[in-house]
VEXKE-240902 format. One record per residue: residue in three letters; x, y, z of N, C-alpha, C in turn; residue number from 1. Coordinates in steps of 0.1 Angstrom, whole numbers, padded with zeros to 4 digits. Each point is the difference from the previous one (the first is absolute). Last residue first. Layout:
<nodes>
ALA  X  Y  Z  X  Y  Z  X  Y  Z  NUM
...
</nodes>
This chain:
<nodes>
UNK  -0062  0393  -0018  0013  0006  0008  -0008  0007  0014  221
UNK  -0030  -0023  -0027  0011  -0012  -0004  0015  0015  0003  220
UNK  -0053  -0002  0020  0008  0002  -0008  0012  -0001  0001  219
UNK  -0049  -0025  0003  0013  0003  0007  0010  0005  -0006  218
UNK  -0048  0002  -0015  0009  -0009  0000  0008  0006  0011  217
UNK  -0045  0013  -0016  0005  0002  0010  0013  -0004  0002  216
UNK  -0029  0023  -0041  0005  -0013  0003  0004  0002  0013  215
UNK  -0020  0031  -0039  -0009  -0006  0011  0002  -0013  0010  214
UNK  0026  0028  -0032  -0001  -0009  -0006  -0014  -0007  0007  213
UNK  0039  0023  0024  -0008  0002  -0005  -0003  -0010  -0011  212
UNK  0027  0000  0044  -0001  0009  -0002  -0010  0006  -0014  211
UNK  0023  -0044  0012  -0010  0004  0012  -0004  0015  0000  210
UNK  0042  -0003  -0035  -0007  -0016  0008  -0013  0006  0009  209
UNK  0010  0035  -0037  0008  -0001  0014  -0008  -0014  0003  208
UNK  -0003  0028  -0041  0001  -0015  0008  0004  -0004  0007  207
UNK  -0016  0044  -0035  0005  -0004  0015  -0003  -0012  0007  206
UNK  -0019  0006  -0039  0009  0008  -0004  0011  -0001  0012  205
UNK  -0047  -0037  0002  0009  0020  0001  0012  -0004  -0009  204
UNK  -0036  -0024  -0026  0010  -0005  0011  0003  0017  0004  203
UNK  -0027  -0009  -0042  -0008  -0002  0015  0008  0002  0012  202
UNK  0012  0003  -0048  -0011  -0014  0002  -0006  0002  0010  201
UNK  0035  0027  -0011  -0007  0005  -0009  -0012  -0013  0000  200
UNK  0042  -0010  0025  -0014  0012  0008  -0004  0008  -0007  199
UNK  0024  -0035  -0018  -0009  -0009  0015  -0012  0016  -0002  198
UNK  0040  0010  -0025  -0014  -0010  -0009  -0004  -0002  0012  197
UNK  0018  0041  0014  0006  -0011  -0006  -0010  -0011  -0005  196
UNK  0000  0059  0008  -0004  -0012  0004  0008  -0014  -0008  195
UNK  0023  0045  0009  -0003  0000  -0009  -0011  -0018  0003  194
UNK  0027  0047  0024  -0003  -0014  -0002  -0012  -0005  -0010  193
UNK  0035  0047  -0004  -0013  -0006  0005  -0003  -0015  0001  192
UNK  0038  0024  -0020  -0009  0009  0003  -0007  0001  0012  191
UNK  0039  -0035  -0013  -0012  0005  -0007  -0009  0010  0007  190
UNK  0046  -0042  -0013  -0003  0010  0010  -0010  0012  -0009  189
UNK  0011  -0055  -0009  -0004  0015  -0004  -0003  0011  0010  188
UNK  0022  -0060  -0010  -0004  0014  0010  -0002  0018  -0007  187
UNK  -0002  -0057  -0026  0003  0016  0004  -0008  0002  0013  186
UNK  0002  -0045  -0007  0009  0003  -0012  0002  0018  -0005  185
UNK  -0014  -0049  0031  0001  0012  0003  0009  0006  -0011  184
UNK  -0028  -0043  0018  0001  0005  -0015  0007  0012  -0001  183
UNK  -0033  -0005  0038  0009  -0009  -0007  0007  0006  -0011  182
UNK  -0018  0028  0044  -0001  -0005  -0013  0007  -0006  -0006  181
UNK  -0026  0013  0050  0017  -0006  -0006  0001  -0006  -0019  180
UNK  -0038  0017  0025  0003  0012  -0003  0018  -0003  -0003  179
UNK  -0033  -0029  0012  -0003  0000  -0011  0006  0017  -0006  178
UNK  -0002  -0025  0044  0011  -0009  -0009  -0002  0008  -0017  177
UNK  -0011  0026  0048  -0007  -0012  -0003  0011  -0002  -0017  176
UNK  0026  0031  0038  -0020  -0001  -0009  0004  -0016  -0003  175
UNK  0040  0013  0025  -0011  0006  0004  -0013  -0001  -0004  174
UNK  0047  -0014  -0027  -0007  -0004  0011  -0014  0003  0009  173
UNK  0017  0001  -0051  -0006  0012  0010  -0002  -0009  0010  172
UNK  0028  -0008  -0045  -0005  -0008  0010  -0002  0013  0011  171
UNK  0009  -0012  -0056  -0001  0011  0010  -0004  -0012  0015  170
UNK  0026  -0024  -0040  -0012  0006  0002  0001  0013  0013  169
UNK  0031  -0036  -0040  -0002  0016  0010  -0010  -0001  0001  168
UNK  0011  -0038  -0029  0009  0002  0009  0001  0012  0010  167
UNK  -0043  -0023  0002  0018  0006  -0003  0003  0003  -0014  166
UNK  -0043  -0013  0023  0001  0010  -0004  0013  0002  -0003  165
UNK  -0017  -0039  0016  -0003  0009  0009  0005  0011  -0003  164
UNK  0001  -0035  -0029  -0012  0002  0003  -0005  0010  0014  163
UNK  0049  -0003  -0020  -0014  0005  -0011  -0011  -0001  0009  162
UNK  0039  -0002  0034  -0005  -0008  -0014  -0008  0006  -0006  161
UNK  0039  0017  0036  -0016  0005  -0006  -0004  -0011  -0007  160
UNK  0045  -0014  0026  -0005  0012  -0011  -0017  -0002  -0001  159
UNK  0019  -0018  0048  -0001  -0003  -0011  -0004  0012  -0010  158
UNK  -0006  0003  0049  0011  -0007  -0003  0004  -0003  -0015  157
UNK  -0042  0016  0012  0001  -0017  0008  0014  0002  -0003  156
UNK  -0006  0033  -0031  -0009  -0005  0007  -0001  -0008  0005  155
UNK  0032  0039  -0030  -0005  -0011  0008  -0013  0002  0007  154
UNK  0012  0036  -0023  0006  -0010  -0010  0001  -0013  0005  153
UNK  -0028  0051  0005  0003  -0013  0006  0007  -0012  -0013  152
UNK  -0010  0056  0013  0000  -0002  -0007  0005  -0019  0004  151
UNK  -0023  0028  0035  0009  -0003  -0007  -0006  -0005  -0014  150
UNK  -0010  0019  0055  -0008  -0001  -0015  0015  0002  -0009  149
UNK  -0002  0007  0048  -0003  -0014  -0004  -0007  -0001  -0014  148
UNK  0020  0047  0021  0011  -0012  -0003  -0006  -0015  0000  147
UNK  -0029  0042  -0017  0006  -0004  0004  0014  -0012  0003  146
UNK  -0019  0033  -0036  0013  0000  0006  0003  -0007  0015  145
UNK  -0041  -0001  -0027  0010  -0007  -0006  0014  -0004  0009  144
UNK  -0039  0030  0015  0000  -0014  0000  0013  -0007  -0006  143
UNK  -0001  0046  -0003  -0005  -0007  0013  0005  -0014  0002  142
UNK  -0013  0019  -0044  0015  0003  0005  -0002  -0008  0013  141
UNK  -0042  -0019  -0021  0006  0010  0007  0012  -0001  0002  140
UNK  -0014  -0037  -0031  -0001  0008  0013  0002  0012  -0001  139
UNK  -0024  -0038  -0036  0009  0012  0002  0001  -0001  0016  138
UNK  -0009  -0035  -0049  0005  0001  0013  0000  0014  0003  137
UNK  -0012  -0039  -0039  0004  0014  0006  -0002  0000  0010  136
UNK  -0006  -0039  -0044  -0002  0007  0016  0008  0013  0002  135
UNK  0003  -0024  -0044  -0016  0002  0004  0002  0010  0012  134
UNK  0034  -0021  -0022  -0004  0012  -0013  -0012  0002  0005  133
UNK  0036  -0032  0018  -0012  0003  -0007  -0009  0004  -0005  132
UNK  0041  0013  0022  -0005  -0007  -0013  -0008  -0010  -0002  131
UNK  -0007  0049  0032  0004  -0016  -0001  0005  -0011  -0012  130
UNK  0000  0058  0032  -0009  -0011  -0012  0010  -0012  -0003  129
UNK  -0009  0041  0037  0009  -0009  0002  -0011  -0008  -0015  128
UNK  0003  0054  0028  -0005  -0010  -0010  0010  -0014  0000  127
UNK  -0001  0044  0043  0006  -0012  -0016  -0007  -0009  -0004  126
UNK  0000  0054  0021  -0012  -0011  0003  0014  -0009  -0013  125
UNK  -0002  0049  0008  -0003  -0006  0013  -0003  -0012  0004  124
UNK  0033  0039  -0025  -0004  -0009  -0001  -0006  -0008  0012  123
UNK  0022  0044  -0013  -0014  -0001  -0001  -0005  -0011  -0003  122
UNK  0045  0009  0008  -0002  0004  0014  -0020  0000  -0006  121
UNK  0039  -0033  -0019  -0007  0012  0000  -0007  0005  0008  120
UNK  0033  -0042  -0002  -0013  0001  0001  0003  0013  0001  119
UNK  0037  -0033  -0013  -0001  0013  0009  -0019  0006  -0007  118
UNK  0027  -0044  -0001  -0008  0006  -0010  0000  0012  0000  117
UNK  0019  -0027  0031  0009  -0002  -0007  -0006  0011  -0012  116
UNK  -0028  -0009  0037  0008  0014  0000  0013  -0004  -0010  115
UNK  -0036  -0027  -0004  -0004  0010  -0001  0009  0012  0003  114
UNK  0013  -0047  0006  -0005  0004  -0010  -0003  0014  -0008  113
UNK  0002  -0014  0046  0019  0002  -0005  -0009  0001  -0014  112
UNK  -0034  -0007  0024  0003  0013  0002  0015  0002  -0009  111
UNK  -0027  -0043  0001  -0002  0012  -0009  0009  0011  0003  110
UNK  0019  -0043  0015  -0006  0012  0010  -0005  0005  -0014  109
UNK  0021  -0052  -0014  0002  0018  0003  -0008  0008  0008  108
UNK  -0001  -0054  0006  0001  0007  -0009  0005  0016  0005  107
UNK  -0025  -0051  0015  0017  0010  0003  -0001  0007  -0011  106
UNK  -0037  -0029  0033  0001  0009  -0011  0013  0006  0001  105
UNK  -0029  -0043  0030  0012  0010  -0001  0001  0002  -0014  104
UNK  -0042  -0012  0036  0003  -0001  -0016  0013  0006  0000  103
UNK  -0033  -0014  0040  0009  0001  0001  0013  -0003  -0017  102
UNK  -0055  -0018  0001  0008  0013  0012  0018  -0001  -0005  101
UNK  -0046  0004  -0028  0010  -0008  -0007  0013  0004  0014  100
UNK  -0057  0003  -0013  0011  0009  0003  0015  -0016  0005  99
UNK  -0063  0012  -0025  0013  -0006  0004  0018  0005  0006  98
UNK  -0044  0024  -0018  -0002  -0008  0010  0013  -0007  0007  97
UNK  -0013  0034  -0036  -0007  -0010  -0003  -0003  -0010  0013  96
UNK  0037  0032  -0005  -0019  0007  0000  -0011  -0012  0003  95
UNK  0053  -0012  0013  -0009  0006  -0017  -0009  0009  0008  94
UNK  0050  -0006  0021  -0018  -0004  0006  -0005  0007  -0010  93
UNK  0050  -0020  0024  -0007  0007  -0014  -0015  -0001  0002  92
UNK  0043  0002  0033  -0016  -0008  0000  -0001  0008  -0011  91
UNK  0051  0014  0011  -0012  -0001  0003  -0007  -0011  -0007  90
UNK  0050  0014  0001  -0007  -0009  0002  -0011  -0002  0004  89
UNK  0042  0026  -0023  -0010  0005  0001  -0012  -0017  0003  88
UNK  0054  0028  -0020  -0009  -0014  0006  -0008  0002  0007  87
UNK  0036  0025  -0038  -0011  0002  0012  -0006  -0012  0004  86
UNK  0047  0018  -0028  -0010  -0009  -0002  -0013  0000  0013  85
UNK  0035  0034  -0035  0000  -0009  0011  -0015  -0002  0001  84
UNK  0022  -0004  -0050  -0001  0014  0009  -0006  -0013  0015  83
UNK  0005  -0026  -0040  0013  0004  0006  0000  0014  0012  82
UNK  -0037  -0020  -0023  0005  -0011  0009  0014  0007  0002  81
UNK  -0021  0025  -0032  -0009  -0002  0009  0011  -0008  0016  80
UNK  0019  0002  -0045  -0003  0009  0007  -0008  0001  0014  79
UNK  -0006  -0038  -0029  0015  0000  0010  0010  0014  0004  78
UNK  -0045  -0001  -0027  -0001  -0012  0015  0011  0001  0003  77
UNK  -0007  0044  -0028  0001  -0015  -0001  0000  -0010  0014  76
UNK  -0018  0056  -0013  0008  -0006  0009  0000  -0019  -0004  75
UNK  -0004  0055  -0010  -0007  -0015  -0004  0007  -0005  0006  74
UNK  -0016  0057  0008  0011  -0009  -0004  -0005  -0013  -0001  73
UNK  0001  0056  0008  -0012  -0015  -0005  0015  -0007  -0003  72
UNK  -0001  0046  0030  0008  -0013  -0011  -0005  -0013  -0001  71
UNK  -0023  0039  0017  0010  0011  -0007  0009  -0011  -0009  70
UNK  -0055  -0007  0013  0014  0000  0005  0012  0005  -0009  69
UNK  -0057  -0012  -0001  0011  0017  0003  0013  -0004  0008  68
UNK  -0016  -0039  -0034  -0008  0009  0006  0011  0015  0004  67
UNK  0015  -0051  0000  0004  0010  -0008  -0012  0009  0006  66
UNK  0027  -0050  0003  -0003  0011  0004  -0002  0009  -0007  65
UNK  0003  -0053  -0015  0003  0015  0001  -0008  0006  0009  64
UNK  0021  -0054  -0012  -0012  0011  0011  0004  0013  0000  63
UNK  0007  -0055  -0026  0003  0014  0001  -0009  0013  0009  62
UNK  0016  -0056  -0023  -0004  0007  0009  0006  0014  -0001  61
UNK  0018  -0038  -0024  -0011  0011  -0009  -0008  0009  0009  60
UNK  0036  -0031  0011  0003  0006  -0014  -0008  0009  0002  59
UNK  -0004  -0024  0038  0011  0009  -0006  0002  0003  -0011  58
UNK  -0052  -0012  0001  0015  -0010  0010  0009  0012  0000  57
UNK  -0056  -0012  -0009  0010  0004  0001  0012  0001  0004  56
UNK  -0051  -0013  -0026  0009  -0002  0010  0017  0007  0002  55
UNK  -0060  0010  -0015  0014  -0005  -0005  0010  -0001  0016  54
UNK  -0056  -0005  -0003  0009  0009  0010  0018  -0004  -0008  53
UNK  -0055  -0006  -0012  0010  -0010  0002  0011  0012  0006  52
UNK  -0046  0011  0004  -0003  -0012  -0008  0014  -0007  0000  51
UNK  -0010  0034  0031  0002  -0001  -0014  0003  -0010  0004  50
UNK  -0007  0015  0042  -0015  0004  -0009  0007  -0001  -0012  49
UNK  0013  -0029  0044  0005  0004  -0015  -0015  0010  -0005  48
UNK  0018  -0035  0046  -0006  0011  -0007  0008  0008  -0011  47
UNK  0000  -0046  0038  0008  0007  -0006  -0011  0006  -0011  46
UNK  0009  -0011  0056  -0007  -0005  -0010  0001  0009  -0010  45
UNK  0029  -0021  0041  -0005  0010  -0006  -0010  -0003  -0009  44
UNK  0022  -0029  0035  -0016  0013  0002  -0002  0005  -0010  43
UNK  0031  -0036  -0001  0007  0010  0011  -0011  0011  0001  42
UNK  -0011  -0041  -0018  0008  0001  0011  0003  0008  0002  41
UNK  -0037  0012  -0031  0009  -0009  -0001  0008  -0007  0012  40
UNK  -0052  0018  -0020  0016  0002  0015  0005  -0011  -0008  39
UNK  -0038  0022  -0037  0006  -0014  0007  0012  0006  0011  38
UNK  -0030  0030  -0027  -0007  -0007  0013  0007  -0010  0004  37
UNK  0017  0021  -0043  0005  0009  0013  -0013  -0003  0011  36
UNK  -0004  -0024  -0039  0012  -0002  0005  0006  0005  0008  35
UNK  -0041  0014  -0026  -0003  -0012  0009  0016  -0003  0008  34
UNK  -0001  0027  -0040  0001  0004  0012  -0004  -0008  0008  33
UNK  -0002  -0003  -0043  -0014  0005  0006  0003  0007  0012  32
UNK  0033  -0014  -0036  -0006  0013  0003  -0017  0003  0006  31
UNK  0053  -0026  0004  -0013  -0002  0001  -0007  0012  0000  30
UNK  0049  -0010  -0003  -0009  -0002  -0012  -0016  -0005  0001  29
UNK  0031  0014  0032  0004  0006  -0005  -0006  -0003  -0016  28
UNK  -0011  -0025  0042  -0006  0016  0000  0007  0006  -0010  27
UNK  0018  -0046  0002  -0010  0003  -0003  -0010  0009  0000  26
UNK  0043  0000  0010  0002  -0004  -0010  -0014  0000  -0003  25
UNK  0007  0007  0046  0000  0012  -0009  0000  -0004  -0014  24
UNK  -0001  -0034  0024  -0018  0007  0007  0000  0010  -0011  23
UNK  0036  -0025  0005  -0011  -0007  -0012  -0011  0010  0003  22
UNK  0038  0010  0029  0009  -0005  -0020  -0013  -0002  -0007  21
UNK  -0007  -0005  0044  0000  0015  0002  0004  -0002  -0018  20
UNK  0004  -0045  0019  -0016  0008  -0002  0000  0017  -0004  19
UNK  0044  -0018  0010  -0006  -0009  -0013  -0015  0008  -0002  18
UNK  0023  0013  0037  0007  0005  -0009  -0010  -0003  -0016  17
UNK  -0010  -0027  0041  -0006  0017  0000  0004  0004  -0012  16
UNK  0022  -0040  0006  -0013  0003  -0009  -0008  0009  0006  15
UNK  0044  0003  0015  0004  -0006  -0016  -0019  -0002  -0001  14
UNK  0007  0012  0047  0002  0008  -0008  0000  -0006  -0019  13
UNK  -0007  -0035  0029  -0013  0008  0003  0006  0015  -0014  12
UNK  0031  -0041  0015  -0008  0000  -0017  -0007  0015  0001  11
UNK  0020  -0009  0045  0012  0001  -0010  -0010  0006  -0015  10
UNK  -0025  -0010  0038  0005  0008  0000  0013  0007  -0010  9
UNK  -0020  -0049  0000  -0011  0013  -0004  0005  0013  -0001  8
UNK  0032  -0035  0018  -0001  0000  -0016  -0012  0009  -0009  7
UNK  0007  -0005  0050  0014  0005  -0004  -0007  0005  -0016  6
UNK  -0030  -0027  0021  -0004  0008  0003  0016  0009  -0005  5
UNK  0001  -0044  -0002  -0014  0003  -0013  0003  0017  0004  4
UNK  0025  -0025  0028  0008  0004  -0017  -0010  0003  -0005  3
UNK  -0013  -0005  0040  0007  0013  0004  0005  0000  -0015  2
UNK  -0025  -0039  0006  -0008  0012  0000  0009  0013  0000  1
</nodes>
């Protein structure tokens, strides 16, 4: 019983891994969507509003800055991974319900981003768009520049995978999961906040966990 029990623990990660490989493989070519109601082992459940989502690597990955800043700039994955690195261990928590405790995220501080960018003094709000070519994103200056909201190149220890949005996604610790945008493929500094696909559907604009949305959750800082 202690070798059956050694040898669960050992295999368990290798077909988590396995299941999470098939759940996304199949949300990524599923267009009813039905596939983002299946948990996987490790909680998440996986969402797409396009129809197929291209894929991306060091070659072809790319993430511009730009809007009212004095130095737009692009930046390649092994740019990215080379500036310093942030770790960040909170409970992820959808809208929808579900929450994912104790999640580790590494990646860039938006803020190094934004002052590498040098932001304009009439700028109040960042846009964030996706390749996918569908979703959007915005915060408040404010918000962005907090220190738990990142530009993310890990997750669980491990690179981003496609089906959880990599190789870059945004990750807003504090709100609900849908203001962490997959797919992450411009930051746009901007005027004004600008609503994101969720909250041109219904969702706040402001997602603070247990804080709106009409939700009580526990909030995840």
């Amino acid at each position: 019983m202690l070798g059956l029990g050694a040898a669960g623990l050992v295999t368990a990660p290798h077909l988590q891994r396995g299941l999470e490989a098939f759940l996304g493989s199949a949300a990524d070519k599923d267009p009813t969507g039905l596939t983002g109601l299946l948990p996987n082992g490790g909680g998440f459940r996986y969402y797409s509003v396009a129809a197929s989502v291209p894929r991306k690597g060091p070659d072809t990955y790319r993430l511009t800055v730009d809007g009212l800043v004095d130095r737009p700039a692009t930046y390649t994955l092994d740019a990215l991974r080379a500036l310093p690195q942030t770790r960040i261990v909170r409970d992820v928590q959808c809208v929808t319900g579900w929450r994912v405790p104790h999640t580790p995220f590494e990646g860039v501080r938006l803020s190094r981003l934004l002052d590498a960018a040098g932001v304009r003094s009439d700028a109040k709000a960042v846009r964030f768009t996706c390749f996918d070519g569908a979703y959007s994103e915005s915060l408040t200056l404010q918000q962005a520049r907090r220190a738990d909201v990142m530009v993310a190149l890990r997750m669980r220890d491990t690179p981003i995978e496609h089906a959880h949005g990599g190789p870059v996604r945004l990750y807003v610790a504090p709100m609900y999961f849908y203001k962490s945008a997959k797919w992450l493929s411009g930051i746009s500094v901007t005027s004004d906040v600008r609503p994101g696909y969720w909250e041109e559907r219904g969702y706040d604009v402001d997602a603070w966990v247990g804080r709106s949305n009409g939700r009580d959750d526990t909030p995840t800082v």
